[in-house]
C-alpha positions in Angstrom: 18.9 34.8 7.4 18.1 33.0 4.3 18.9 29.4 5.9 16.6 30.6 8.8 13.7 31.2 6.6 14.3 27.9 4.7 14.4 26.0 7.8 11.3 27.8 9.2 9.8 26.9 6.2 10.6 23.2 6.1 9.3 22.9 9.6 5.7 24.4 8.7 5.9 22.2 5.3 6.4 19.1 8.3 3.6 20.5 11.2 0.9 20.8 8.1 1.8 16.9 7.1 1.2 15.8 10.3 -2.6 16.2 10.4 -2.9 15.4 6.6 -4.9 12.3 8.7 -7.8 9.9 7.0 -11.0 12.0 6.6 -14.5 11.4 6.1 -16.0 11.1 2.6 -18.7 12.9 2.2 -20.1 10.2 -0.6 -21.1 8.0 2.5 -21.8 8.1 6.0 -19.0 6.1 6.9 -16.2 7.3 9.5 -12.6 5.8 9.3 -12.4 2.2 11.0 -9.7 0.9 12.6 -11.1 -2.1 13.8 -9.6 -6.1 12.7 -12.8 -6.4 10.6 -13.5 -4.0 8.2 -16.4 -3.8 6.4 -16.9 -6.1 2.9 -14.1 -8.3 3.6 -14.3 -12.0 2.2 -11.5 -14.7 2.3 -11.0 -17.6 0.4 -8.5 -20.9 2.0 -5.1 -20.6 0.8 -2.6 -23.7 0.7 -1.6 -25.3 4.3 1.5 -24.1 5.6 5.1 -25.8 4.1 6.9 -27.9 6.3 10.0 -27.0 3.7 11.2 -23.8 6.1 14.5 -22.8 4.0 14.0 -19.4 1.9 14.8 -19.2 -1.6 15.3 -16.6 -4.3 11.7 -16.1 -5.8 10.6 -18.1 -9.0 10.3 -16.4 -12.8 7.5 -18.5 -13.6 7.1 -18.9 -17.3 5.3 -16.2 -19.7 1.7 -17.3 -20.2 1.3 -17.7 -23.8 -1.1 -15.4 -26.1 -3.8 -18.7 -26.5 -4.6 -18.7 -22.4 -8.1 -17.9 -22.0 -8.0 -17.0 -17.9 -11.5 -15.8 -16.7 -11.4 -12.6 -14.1 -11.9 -13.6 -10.5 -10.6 -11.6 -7.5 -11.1 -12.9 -4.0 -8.8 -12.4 -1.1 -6.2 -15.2 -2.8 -6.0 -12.7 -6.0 -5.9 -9.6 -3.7 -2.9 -10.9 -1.8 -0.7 -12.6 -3.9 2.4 -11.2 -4.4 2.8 -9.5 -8.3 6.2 -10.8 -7.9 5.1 -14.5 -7.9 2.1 -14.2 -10.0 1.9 -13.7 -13.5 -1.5 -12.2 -13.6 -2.0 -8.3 -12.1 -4.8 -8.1 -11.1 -6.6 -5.1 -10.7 -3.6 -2.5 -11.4 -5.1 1.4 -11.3 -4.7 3.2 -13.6 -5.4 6.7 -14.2 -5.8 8.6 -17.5 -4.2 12.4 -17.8 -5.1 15.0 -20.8 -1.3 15.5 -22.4 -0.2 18.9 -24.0 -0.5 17.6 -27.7 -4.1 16.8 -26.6 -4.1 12.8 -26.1 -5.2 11.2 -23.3 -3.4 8.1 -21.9 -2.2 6.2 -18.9 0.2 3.8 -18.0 0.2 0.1 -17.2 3.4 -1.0 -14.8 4.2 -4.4 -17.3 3.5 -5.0 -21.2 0.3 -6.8 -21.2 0.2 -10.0 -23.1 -3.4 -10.8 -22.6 -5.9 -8.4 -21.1 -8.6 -10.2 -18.3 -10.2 -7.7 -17.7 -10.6 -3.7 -17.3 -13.1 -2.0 -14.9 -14.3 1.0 -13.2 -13.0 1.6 -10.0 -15.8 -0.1 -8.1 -15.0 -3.4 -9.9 -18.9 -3.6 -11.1 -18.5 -1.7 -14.7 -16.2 -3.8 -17.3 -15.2 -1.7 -19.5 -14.5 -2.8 -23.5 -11.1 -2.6 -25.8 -11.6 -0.5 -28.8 -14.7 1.2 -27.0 -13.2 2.6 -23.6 -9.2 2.3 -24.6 -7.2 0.5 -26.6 -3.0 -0.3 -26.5 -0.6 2.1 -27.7 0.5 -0.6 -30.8 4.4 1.0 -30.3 4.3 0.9 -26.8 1.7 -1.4 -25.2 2.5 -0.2 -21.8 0.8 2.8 -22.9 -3.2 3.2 -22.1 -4.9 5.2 -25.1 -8.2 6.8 -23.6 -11.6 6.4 -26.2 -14.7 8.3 -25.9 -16.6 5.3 -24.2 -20.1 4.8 -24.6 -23.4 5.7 -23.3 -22.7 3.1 -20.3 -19.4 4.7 -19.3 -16.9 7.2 -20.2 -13.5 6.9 -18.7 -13.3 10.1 -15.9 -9.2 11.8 -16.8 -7.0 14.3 -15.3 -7.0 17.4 -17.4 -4.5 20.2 -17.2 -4.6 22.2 -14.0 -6.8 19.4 -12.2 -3.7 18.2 -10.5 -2.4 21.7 -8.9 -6.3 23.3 -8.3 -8.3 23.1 -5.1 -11.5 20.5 -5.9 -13.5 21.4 -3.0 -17.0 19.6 -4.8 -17.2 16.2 -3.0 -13.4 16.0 -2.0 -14.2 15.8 1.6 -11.2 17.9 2.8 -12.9 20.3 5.0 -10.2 22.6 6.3 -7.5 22.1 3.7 -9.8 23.4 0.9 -8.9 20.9 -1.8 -5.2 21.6 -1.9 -1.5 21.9 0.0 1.5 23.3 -1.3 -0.7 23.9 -4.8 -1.4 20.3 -5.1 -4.8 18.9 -5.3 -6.1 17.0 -2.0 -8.9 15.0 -2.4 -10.6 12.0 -1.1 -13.8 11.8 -2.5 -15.1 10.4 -5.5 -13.7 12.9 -7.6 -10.6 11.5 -7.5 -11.3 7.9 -6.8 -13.6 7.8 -9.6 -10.8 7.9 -12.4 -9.0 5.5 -10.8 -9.5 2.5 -13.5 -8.7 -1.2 -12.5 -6.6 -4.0 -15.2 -6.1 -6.9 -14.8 -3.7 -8.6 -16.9 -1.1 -11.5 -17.9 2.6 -10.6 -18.4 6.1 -12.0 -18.4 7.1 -11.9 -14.8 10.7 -11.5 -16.0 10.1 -8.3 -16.4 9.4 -7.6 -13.0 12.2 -5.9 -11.3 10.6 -4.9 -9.0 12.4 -4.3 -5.4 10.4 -6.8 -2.4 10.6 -8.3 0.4 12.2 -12.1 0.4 10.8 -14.8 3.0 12.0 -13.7 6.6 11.7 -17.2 8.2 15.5 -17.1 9.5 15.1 -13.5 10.8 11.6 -14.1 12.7 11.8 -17.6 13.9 9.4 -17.3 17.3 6.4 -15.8 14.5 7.1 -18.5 12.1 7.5 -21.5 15.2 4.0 -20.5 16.6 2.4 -20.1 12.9 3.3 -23.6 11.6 2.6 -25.3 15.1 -1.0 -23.7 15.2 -0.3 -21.6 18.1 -1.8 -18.3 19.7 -0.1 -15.2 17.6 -0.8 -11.8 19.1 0.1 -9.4 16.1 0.2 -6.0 16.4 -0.3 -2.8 14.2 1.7 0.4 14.9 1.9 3.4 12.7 0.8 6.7 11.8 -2.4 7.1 9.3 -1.1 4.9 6.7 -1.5 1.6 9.2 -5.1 3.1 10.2 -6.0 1.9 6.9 -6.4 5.5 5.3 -7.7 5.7 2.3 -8.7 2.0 1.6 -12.2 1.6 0.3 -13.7 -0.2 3.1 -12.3 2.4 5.5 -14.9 4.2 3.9 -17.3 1.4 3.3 -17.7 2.6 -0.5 -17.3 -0.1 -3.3 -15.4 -1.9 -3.9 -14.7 -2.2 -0.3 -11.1 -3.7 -0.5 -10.0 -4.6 2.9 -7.5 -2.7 4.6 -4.3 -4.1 4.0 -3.5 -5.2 8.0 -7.3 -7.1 7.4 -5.5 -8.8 4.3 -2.7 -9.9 6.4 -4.4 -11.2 8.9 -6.9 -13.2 6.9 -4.6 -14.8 4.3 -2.3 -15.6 7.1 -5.4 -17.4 8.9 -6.0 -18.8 5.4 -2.1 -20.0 4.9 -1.7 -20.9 8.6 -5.3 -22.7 9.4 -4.2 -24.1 12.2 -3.1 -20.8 13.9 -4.9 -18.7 16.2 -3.9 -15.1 14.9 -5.0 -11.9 16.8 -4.9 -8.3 15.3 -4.4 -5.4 17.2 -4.1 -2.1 15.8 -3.7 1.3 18.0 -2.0 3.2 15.2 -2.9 7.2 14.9 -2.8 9.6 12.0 -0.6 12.3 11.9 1.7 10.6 14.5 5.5 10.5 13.8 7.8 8.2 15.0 8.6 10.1 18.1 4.4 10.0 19.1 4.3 6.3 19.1 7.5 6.0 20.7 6.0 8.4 24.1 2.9 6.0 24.2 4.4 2.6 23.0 3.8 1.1 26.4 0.2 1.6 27.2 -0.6 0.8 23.4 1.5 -1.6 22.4 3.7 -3.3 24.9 1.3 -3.4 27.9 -0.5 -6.4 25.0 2.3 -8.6 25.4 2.5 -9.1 21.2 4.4 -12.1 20.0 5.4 -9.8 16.8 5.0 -6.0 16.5 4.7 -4.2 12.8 5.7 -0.5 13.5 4.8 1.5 10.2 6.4 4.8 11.3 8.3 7.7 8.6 5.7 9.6 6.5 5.1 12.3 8.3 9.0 12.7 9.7 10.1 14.4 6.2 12.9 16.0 8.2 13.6 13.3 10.3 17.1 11.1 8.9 17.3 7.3 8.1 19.7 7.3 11.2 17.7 9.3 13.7 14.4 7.5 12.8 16.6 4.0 13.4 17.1 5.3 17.0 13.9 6.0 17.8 12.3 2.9 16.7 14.6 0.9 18.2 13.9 2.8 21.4 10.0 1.9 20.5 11.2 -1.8 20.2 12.9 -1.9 23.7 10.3 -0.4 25.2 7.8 -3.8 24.6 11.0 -6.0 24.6 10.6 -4.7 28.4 7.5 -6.3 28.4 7.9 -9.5 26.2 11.4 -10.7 25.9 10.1 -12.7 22.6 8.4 -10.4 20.9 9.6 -9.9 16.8 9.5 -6.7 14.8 9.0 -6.1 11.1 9.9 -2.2 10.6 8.5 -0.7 7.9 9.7 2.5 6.5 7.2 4.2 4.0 6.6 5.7 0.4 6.8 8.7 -1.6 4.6 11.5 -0.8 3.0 13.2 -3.8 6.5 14.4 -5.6 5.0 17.7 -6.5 4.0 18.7 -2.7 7.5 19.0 -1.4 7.2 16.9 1.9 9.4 14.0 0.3 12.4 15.0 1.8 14.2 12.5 4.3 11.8 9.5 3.9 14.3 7.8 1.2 17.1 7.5 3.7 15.0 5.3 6.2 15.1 2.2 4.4 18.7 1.4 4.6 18.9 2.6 8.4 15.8 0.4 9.1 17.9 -2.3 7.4 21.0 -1.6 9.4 18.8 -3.0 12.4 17.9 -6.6 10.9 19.0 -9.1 13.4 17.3 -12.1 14.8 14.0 -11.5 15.9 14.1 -8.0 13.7 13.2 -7.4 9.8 13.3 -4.5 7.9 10.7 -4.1 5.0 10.9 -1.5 2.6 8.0 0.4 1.1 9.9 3.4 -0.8 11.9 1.1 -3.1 9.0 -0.6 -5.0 7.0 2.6 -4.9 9.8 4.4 -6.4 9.9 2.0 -9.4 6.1 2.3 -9.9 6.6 6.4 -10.5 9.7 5.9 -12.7 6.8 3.8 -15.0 3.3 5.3 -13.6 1.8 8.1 -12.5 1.5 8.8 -8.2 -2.1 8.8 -9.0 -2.0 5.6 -10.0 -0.8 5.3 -5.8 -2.8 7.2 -3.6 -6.1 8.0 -1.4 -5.9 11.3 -1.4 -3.3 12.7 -3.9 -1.0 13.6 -1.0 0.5 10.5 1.4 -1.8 7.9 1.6 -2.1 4.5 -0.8 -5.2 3.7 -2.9 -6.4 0.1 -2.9 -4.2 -1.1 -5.1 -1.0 0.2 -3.5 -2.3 -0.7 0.1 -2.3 -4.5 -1.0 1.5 -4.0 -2.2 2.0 -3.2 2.2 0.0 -6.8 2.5 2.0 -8.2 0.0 5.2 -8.1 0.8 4.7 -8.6 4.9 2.7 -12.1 3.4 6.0 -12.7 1.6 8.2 -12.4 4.4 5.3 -14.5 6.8 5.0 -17.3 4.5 7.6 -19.0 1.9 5.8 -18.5 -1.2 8.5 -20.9 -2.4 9.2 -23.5 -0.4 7.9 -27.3 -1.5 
């Protein structure tokens, strides 16, 4: 009886996941957009394409020294580039929680040598050291939370925030501001604490897990990239690859592009000679199983050259092996249909820890692994996002508190599927 209940449970916990979808915030009078262009997007040109095709193990470039004097700048080149080639972060969130002994702090992911720049979370308020925050001097990682002044006060977490319903301006109409007893919220009450540094570092301390260059395992994409060929690229996923809860889905500042947006304008920057075509029928709430019933009028029936299914976030219950089988099922389907098509599988990051939906999600990166071939790659999302938590808070993460990334998270999906598009090393 009692494993009955448990597993009734565990399928409820699943059903109520499932619609945890992108919703509208009531701060504008925006509706999600799952269009190629979204809005506020610019690009900048990126270096021409390599002719050098072999992949190698990324670079440690060298600390940058205390005397640098780098100026802040963030266009599409600075969104996209990989933190594990880059010394500079730019624009990590941060978020700032009350702690029991009364402090308020937060957490950068590296020890900062030289601090750029810090700013609200629209990009437009830089904020001042010594006047908004100051380093821990023991533990520079650590974010120390001052009063501010009369042009800006830092917005924190205090206790309770994180497990109370915020209904004010969290535009969750029919959840009530919380699942499980955690806080859901996509409005500006939670976006609004979410404080953006940029910063130098020593890459050698980046041990990150992330994608390497997938030339070898995706040679049709790469062929037709570097000879300025037509690329038909498509999008296929549940809410996350609808571009919930990116700024610009919302078309509130700073209106960071969603990350398939990224992809697909630093590739054309990368690739200038390409032709590259988004499509993107991805639906929140679906799991794998949804997109594999309707692959064929949504995906295959396009004739893609290479297919990014972004499938696992809201099949909790669903095993690395099982999810394998049905994605590969999905990718036969529009082999069916395009002999030559390519795949990048994706399997996807934490849910909020506290909620109790992170259940079988972890397993999916090895099975989705145990798939690579030629003409197949596996990329792994839950990996790098569980090294951010062991060092950051999820808030740091997320949308909406629950299963979907922020801004800065969403770029780390662009990221690493520009790192295994482009060799980031090569000549």
């Amino acid at each position: 009886m009692k494993k009955t209940v448990i597993a009734v449970l565990a399928i409820l916990m699943a059903l109520t996941f499932m619609f945890v979808g992108c919703v509208k915030d009531p701060q504008t009078s925006e509706v999600p957009n799952n269009s190629a262009t979204a809005p506020g997007e610019s690009a900048t040109a990126g270096d021409n394409t390599p002719d050098t095709p072999a992949a190698s193990p990324t670079p440690k470039p060298a600390a940058p020294s205390k005397d640098d004097s780098p100026e802040y700048k963030y266009t599409l080149n600075e969104m996209t580039m990989p933190i594990w080639q880059s010394n500079t972060m730019y624009n990590e969130c941060v978020t700032f929680h009350e702690n029991e002994d009364g402090s308020i702090t937060g957490n950068l992911l590296f020890k900062p040598i030289r601090i750029i720049s810090v700013r609200d979370v629209t990009l437009k308020i830089e904020l001042k050291e010594g006047v908004h925050y100051k380093l821990d001097e023991n533990d520079p990682t650590k974010v120390i939370w001052l009063p501010g002044d009369e042009t800006f006060s830092i917005p924190y977490f205090k206790p309770g925030d994180l497990t109370s319903a915020h209904k004010d301006k969290c535009g969750t109409d029919g959840y009530g501001g919380i699942l499980n007893g955690v806080m859901y919220c996509v409005g500006e009450w939670l976006y609004s604490k979410q404080i953006s540094f940029t910063y130098t570092y020593d890459l050698n301390e980046n041990e990150m897990p992330h994608a390497e260059f997938a030339g070898s395992k995706l040679p049709k994409t790469l062929a037709k990239l570097k000879g300025g060929e037509k690329v038909k690229i498509a999008f296929y996923g549940d809410s996350i690859f609808t571009g919930c809860d990116s700024s610009s889905t919302y078309g509130r500042e700073p209106k960071a592009p969603t990350f398939f947006n990224m992809v697909k304008r630093q590739l054309s920057a990368l690739y200038p000679d390409a032709k590259i075509k988004i499509t993107n029928p991805s639906v929140g709430g679906w799991q794998a199983k949804n997109g594999l019933d309707n692959v064929e009028s949504k995906v295959a029936a396009g004739k893609p050259d290479l297919v990014i299914l972004g499938f696992g976030m809201n099949d909790s219950n669903v095993d690395g092996e099982d999810e394998a089988k049905t994605i590969q099922q999905m990718m036969d389907k529009i082999l069916a249909k395009n002999p030559d098509c390519e795949f990048i599988v994706v399997s996807t990051f934490h849910a909020n820890p506290q909620i109790g939906w992170d259940i079988k999600q972890g397993t999916h990166g090895a099975a989705f692994k145990a798939l690579e071939k030629t003409g197949v790659a596996a990329m792994d999302m839950y990996a790098p996002h569980t090294y951010i938590l062991e060092r950051k808070s999820f808030q740091d993460t997320t949308g909406n508190n629950v299963n979907h990334p922020n801004d800065w998270f969403a770029r780390m999906y662009a990221m690493q599927i520009l790192t295994m598009l482009y060799d980031y090393n090569a000549g």
